[in-house]
C-alpha positions as CSV (number, residue, x, y, z in Angstrom):
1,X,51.7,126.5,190.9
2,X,53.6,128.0,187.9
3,X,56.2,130.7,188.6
4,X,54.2,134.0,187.1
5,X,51.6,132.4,189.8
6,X,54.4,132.6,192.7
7,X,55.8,136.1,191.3
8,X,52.2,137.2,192.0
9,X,51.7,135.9,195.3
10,X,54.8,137.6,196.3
11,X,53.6,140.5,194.6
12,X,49.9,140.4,196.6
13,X,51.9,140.8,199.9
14,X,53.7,143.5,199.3
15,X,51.9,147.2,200.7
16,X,50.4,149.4,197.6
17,X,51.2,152.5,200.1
18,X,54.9,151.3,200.3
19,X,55.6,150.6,196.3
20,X,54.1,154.0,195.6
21,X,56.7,156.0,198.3
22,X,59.3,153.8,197.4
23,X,58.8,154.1,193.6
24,X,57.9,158.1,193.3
25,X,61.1,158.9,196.1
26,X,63.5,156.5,195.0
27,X,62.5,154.7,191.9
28,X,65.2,151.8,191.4
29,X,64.2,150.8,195.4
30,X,60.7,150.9,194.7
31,X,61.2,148.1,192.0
32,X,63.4,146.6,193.8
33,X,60.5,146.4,196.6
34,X,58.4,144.4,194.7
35,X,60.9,142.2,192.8
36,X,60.2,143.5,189.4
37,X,63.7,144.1,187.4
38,X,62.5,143.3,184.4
39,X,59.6,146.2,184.7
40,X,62.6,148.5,185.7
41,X,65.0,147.9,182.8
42,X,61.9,148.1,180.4
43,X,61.0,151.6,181.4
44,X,64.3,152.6,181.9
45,X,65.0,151.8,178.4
46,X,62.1,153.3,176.8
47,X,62.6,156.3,178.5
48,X,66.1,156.5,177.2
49,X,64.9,155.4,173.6
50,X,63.0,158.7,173.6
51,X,65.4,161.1,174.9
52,X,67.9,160.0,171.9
53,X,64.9,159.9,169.8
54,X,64.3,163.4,170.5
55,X,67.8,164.4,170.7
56,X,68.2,163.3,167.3
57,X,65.4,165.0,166.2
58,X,66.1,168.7,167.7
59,X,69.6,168.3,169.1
60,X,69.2,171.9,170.7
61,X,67.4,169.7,173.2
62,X,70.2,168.3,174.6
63,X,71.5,171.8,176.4
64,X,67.7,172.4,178.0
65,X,67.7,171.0,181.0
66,X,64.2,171.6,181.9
67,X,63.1,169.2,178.7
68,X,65.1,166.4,179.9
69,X,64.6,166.8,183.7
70,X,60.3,166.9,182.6
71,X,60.8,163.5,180.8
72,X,62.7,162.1,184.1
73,X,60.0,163.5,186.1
74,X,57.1,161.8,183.9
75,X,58.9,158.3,183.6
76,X,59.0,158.4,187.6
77,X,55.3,159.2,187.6
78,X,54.4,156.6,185.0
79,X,56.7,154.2,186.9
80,X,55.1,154.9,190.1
81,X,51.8,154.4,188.3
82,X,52.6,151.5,186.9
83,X,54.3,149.6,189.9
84,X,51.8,150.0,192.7
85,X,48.8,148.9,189.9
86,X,50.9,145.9,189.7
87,X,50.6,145.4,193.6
88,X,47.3,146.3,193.3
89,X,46.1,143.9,191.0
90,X,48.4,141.0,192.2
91,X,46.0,141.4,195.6
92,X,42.8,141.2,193.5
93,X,43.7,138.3,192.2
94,X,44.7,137.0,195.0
95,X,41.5,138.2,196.8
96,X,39.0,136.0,194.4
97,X,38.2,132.4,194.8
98,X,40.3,130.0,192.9
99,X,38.2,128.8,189.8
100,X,36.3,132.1,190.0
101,X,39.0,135.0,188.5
102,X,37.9,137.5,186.4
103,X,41.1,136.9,184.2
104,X,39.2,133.8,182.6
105,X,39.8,134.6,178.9
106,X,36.7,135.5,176.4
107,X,37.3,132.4,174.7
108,X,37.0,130.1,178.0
109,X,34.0,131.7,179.1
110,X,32.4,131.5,175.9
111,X,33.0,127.6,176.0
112,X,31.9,127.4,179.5
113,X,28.3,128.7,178.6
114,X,27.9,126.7,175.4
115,X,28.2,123.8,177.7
116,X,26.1,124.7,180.5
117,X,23.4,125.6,177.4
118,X,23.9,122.0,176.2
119,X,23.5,120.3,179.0
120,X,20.4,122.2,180.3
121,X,18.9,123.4,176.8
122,X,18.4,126.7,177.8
123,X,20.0,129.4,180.4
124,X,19.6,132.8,181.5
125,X,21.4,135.4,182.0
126,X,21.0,134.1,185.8
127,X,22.2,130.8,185.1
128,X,25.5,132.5,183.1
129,X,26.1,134.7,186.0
130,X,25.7,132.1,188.4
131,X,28.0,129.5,186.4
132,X,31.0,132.6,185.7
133,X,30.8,134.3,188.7
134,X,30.9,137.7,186.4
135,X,28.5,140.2,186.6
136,X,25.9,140.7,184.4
137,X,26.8,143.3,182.0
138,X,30.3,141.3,181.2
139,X,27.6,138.1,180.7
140,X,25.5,140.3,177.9
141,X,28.5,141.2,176.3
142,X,29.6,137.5,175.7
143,X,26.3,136.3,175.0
144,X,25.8,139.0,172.2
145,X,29.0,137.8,170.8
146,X,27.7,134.4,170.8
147,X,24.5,135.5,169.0
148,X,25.9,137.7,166.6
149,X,28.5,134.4,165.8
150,X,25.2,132.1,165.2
151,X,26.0,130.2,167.9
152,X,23.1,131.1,170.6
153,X,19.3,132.4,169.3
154,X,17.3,134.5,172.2
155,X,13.6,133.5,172.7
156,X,11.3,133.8,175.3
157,X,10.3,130.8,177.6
158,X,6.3,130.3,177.0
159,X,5.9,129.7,180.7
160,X,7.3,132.9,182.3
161,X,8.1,135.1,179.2
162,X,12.1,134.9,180.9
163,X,14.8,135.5,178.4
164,X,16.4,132.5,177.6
165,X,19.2,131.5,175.3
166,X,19.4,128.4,173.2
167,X,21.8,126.8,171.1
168,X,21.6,126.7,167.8
């Protein structure tokens, strides 16, 4: 298990309810909650880089305190936001069967059905579905990339009139 796979594990146990108080009430705790520094610092320092960046544009800015309190008060929504999504997908992850994540890339899934049309000669959207574990709009989407890519053709199977897909 690689360590981005560990980080998320930890991640998947922490509370969503939790990381969103901790984060919205006392941000620096709230990423501290969930072990993500680096997250932190990031949005800390993009949220300074457009206070200066402002600043430097209209430097009346810098005596209205309502302007700078309103970007403090959007960087702690946006932080909150963006810390208990983190949770919350770490436990989705964690949730689906190994082998079966929906974070496959394009590219892998794309291979995987151009085998499983080799080796049977011809496959459904069924078959794709069954062999991804995605549902069956995201399975359309790849197979029309793999047609418009002349690497599939779409016929019809004389015996039932099903869809089929072939490879070319």
């Amino acid at each position: 298990m690689d360590s981005s796979n560990t980080e998320a594990q930890k991640l998947a146990d922490k509370s969503t309810w939790a990381t969103g108080v901790l984060t919205f009430f006392l941000l620096p705790v709230g990423y501290i909650y969930t072990g993500r520094y680096r997250a932190l610092l990031k949005g800390f320092g993009i949220t300074i880089g457009v206070l200066v960046l402002c600043f430097i544009a209209d430097p009346s800015l810098e005596d209205d305190e309502d302007f700078t309190d309103g970007i403090g008060g959007l960087y702690v929504i946006a932080a909150t936001i963006e810390n208990t999504r983190a949770v919350h997908k770490a436990k989705q992850l964690k949730s689906q069967p190994a082998g079966k994540t929906k974070n496959n890339s394009a590219q892998d899934v794309q291979v995987q059905l151009i085998k499983l049309a080799r080796k049977e000669g011809e496959i459904t959207v069924a078959d794709c579905v069954l062999e991804t574990g995605l549902n069956p709009q995201e399975v359309r989407v790849i197979l029309d990339g793999l047609l418009r890519e002349d690497v599939i053709r779409i016929d019809n199977r004389e015996r039932d009139c099903a869809v089929v897909y072939r490879l070319v």
